[in-house]
C-alpha positions as CSV (number, residue, x, y, z in Angstrom):
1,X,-14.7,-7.6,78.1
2,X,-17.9,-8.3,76.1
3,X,-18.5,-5.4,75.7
4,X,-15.9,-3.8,74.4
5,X,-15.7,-6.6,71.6
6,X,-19.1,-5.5,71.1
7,X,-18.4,-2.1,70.7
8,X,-15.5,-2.6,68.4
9,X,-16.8,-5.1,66.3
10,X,-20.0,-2.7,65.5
11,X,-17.4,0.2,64.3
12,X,-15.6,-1.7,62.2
13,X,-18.7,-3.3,60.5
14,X,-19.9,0.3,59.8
15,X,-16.3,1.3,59.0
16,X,-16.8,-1.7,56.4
17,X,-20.2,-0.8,55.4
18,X,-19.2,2.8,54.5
19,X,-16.0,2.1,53.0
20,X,-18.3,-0.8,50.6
21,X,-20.3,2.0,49.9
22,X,-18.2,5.1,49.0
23,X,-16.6,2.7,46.6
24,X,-19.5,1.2,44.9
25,X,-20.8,5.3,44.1
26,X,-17.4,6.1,43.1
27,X,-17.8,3.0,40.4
28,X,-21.4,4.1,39.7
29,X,-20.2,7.5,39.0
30,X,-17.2,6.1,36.4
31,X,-19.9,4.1,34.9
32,X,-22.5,6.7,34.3
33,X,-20.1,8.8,32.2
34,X,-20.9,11.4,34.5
35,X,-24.6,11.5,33.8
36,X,-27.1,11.2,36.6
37,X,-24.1,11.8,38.9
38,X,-23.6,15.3,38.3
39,X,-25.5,16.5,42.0
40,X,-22.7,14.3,43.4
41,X,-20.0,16.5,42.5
42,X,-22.0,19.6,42.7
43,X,-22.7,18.8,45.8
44,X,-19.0,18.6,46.9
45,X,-18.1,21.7,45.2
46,X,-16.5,20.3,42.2
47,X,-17.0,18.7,38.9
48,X,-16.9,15.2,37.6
49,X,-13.4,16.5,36.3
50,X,-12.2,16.7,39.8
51,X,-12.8,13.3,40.3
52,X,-11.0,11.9,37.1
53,X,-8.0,13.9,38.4
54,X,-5.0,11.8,40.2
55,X,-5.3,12.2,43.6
56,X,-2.1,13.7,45.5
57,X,-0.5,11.1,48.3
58,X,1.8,13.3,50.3
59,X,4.5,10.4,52.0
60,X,6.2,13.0,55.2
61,X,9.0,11.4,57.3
62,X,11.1,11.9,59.8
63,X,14.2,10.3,60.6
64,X,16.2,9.5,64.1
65,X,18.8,12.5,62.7
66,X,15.8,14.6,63.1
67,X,15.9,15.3,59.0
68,X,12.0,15.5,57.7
69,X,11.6,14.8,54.2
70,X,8.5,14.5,52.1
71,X,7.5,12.8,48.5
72,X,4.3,13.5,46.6
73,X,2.5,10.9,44.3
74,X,0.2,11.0,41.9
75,X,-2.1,8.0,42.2
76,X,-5.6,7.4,39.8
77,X,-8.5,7.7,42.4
78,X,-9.4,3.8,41.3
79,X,-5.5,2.4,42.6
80,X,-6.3,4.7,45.9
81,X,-6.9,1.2,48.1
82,X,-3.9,0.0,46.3
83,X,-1.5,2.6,47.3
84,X,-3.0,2.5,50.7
85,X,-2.1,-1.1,51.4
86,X,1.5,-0.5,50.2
87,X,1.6,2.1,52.7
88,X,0.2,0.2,55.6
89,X,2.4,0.7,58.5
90,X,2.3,5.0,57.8
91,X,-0.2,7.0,60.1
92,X,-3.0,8.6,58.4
93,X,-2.8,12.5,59.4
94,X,-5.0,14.3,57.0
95,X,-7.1,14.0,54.3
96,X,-9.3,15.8,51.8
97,X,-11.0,15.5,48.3
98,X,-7.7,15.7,46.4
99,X,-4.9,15.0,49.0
100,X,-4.2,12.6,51.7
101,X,-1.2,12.8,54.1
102,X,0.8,9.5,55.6
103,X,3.0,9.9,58.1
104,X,5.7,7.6,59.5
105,X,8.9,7.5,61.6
106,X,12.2,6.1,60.0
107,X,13.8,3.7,62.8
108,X,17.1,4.8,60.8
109,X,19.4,7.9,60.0
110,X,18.1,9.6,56.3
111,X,19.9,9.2,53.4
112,X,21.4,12.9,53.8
113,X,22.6,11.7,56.9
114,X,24.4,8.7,55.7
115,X,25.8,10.6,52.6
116,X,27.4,13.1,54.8
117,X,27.0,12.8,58.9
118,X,29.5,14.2,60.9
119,X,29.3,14.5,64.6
120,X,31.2,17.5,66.2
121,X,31.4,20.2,69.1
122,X,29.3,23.3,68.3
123,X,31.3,26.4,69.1
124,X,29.5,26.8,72.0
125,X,30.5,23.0,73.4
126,X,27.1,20.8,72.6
127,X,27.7,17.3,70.8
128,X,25.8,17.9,67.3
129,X,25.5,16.1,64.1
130,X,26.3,18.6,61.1
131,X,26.1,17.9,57.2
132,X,29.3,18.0,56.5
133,X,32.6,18.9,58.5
134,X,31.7,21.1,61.8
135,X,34.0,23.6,59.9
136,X,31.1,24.5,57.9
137,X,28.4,24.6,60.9
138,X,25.3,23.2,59.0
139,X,23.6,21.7,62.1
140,X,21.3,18.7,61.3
141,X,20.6,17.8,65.2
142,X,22.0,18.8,68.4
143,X,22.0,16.6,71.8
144,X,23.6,17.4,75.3
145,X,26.4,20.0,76.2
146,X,29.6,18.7,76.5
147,X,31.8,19.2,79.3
148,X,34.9,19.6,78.1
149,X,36.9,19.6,80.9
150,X,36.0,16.0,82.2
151,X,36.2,14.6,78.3
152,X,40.2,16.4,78.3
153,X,41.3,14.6,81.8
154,X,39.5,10.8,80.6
155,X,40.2,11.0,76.4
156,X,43.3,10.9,74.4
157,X,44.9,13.9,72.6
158,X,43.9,12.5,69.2
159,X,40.0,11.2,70.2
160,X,39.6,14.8,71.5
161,X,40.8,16.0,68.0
162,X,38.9,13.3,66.2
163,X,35.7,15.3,67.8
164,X,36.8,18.3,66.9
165,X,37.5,18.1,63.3
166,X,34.6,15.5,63.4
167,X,33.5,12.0,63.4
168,X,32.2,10.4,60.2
169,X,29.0,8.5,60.2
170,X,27.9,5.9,57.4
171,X,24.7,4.2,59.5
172,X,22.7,3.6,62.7
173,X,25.0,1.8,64.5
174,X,28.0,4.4,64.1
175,X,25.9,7.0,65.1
176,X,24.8,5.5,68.4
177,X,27.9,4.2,69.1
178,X,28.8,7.8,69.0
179,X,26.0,9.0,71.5
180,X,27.2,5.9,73.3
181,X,30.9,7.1,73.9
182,X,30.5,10.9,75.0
183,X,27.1,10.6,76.8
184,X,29.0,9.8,79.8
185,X,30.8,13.8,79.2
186,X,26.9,15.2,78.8
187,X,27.3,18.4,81.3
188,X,25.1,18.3,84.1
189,X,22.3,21.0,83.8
190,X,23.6,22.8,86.9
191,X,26.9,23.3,85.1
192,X,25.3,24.6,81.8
């Protein structure tokens, strides 16, 4: 156990250490005016300019609907740290000179979603989410095949229709309780 709190208290003093550093040359190079410093940038392939430039944060989400979205920021290369600690619970996934990407999963349907969530039959019988009425078939998410037959003999006339022309859902919780109620008509593979 030692060990290991050896091991990860060593990389995180280099992390530290290297972080320390890449910021105090990023200063140095701010305060030189870009003289002296010029091998740096040359050395990375750019110019000094490159460095003055906002660097692009690139937010990418996806949400329990299964809609991805993704907002682009423009952040000064010195309010970098910042930005990072406002964005501390999204996962780093890549990262160069200009860009980086942050990554996170929404525990909650996506605006679209909320603004216009229906859930419906496919023509083809599978429960699916569609933006807007299921008349106009633009599938956001589908989930399980539907058998019919066993949801006609246990449902009413009009919560068969209600599925049909489509259910409205506003948030979370209507949209599992909708999963909720016809998960118990989900087809069983065999029958697909």
């Amino acid at each position: 156990m030692r060990r290991h709190w050896l091991f990860y208290m060593s990389w995180t003093a280099v992390f530290a250490v290297g972080l320390a550093g890449g910021i105090a040359v990023g200063e140095m190079i701010r305060g030189q005016n870009g003289s002296g410093f010029s091998w740096l940038a040359a050395e990375a392939g750019g110019s000094l300019d490159a460095l003055e430039k906002p660097y692009q944060l690139v937010l990418a989400r996806t949400y329990l609907c299964g809609v991805k979205d993704e907002e682009i920021k423009q952040v000064p290369h010195d309010q970098l740290a910042q930005a990072l600690v406002t964005y501390s619970g999204w996962e780093i996934i890549a990262s160069d000179p200009a860009k980086l990407i942050l990554f996170k999963r929404e525990n909650d349907l996506a605006p679209s979603c909320k603004a216009n969530g229906y859930f419906g039959l496919s023509p083809d019988g599978v429960l699916t989410l569609f933006n807007g009425l299921p008349t106009d078939q633009q599938v956001v998410q589908t989930f399980y095949r539907i058998d019919t037959a066993k949801m006609e003999t246990r449902l009413s006339k009009d919560e068969l229709e209600s599925l049909k022309r489509g259910i409205r859902v506003r948030d979370l919780a209507e949209y599992n309780s909708v999963l909720s109620t016809y998960s118990e008509f989900q087809a069983d593979e065999a029958d697909s």
